[in-house]
Each structure stands twice: as C-alpha cells, then as structure tokens.
VOPAGU-2260 file (C-alpha; in pm, 1 decimal, decimal comma):
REM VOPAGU-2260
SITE   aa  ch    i         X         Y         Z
SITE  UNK   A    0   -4533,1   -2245,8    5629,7
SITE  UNK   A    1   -4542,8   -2581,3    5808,0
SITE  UNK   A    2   -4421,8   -2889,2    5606,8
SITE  UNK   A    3   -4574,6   -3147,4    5857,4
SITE  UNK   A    4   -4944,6   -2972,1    5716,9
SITE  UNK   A    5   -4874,2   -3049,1    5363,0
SITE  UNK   A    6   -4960,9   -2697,0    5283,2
SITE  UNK   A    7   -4803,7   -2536,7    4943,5
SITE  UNK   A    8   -4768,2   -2241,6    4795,4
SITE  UNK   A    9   -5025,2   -2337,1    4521,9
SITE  UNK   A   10   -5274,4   -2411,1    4868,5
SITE  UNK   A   11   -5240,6   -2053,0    4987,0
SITE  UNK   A   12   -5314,1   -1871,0    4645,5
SITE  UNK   A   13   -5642,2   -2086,9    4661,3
SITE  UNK   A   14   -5717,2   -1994,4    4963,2
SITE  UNK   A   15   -5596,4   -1581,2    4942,3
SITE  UNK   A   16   -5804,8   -1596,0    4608,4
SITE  UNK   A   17   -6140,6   -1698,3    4754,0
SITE  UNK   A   18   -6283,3   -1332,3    4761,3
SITE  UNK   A   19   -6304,4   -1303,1    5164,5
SITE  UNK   A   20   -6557,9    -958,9    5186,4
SITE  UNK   A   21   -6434,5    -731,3    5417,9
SITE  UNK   A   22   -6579,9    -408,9    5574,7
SITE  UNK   A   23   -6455,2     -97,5    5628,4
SITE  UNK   A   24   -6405,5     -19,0    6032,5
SITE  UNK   A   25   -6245,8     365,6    5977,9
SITE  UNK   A   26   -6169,0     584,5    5659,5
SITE  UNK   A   27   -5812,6     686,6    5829,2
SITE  UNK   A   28   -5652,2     967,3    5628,2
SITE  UNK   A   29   -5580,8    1035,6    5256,7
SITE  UNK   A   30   -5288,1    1098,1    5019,2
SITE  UNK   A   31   -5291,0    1208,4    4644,3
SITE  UNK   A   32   -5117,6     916,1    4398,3
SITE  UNK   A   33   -5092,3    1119,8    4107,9
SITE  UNK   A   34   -4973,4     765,9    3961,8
SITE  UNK   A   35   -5357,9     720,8    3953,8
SITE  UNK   A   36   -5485,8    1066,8    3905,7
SITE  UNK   A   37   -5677,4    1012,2    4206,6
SITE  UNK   A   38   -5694,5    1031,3    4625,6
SITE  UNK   A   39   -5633,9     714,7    4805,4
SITE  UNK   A   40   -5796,2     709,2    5126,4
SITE  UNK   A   41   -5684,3     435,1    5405,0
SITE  UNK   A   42   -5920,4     221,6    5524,9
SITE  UNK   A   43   -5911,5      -3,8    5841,1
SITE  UNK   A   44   -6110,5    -287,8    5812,2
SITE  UNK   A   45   -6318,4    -476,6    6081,6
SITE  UNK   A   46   -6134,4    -774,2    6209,5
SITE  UNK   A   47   -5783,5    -731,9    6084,9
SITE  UNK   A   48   -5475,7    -567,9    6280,4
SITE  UNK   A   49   -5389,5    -206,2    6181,6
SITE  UNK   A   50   -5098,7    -376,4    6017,2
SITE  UNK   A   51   -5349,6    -516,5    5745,8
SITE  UNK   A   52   -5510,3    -135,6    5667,5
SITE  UNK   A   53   -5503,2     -90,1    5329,7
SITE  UNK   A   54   -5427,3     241,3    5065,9
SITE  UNK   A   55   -5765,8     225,4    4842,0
SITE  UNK   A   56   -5885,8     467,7    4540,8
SITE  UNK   A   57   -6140,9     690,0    4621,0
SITE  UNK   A   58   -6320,2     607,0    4277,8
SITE  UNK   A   59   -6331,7     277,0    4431,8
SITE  UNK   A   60   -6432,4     376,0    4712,0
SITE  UNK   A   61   -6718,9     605,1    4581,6
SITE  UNK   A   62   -6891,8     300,4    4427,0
SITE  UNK   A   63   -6877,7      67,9    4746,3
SITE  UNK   A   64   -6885,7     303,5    5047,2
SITE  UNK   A   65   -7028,5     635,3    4932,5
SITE  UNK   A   66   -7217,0     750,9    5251,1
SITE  UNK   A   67   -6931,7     661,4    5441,9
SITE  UNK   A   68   -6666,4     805,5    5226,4
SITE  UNK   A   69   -6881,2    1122,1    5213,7
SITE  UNK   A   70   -6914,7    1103,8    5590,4
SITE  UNK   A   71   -6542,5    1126,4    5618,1
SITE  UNK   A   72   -6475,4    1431,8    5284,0
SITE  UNK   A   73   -6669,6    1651,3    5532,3
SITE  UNK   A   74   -6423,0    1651,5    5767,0
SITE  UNK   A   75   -6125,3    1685,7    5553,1
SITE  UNK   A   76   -5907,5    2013,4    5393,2
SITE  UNK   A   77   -6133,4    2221,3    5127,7
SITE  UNK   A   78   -5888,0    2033,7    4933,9
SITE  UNK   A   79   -6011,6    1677,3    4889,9
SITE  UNK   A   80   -6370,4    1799,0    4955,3
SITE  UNK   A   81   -6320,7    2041,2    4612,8
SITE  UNK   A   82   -6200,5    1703,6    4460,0
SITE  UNK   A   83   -6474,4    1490,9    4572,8
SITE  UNK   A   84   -6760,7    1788,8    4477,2
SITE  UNK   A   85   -6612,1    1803,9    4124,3
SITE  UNK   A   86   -6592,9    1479,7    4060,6
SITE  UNK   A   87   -6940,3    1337,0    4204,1
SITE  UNK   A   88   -7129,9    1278,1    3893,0
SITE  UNK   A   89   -6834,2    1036,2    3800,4
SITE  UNK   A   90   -6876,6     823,6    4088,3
SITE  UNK   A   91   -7297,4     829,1    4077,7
C-alpha cells in the first residue's frame, strides 16, 4: 500500500466489495471437498493471471454456468459425470 495515495485499509474493502462480475475463461480440473459434500471445479477467469483461478462448488456452478460446466462433465472420469447425472434435478 502506498501512504503518499492516502489509501487505507477501509478504501480497499470498498473497493474489493463492489461486486466486479467476472467470467469464466476454462473449467480446469476438479477435486471432491467432502467438507462441502460436493465437487469443486477450478475455474480460470478471463482477465486475471492463473495465480487468481479460483476452487468453486459445482452447485454453484450449475446455477451460473450450466452449459459450460456440462461441456466440461463430458470429458471427465465416469466418476464426476455419475455425480453430476444424479444430482441434475438439484441444480435445474
């Protein structure tokens, strides 16, 4: 942080908080979190470094990205694909 700018900590949460929409570049690879009961799926998003790719839910995925994410089950292990069949109507 630079002093001479006057910028504070309080500045930056203002600014981080201002609900910047991203989009999705790639659907990467995916883990289980059975923290969450759920697949996580990492996303790269358009614009940002691979640095700034982020672990997401896939039940939070389904809502935003479904075509996408679907796109990308295909091509997994039977699996997540098993997962994401069973659990469709959840995420309609």
């Amino acid at each position: 942080m630079d002093s001479s700018l006057d910028v504070t900590e309080e500045t930056l949460e203002h600014v981080a908080a201002q609900g910047i929409i991203l989009a999705i570049s790639k659907l990467k690879k995916h883990r289980w979190n059975a923290s969450i009961n759920d697949y996580e799926i990492l996303a790269g998003w358009k614009g940002l470094e691979f640095l700034e790719d982020s672990w997401e839910p896939l039940s939070s995925l389904a809502k935003q990205v479904r075509v996408l994410l679907d796109q990308y089950i295909q091509k997994q292990d039977a699996k997540v694909r098993t997962y994401w069949e069973d659990h469709l109507s959840k995420f309609q």
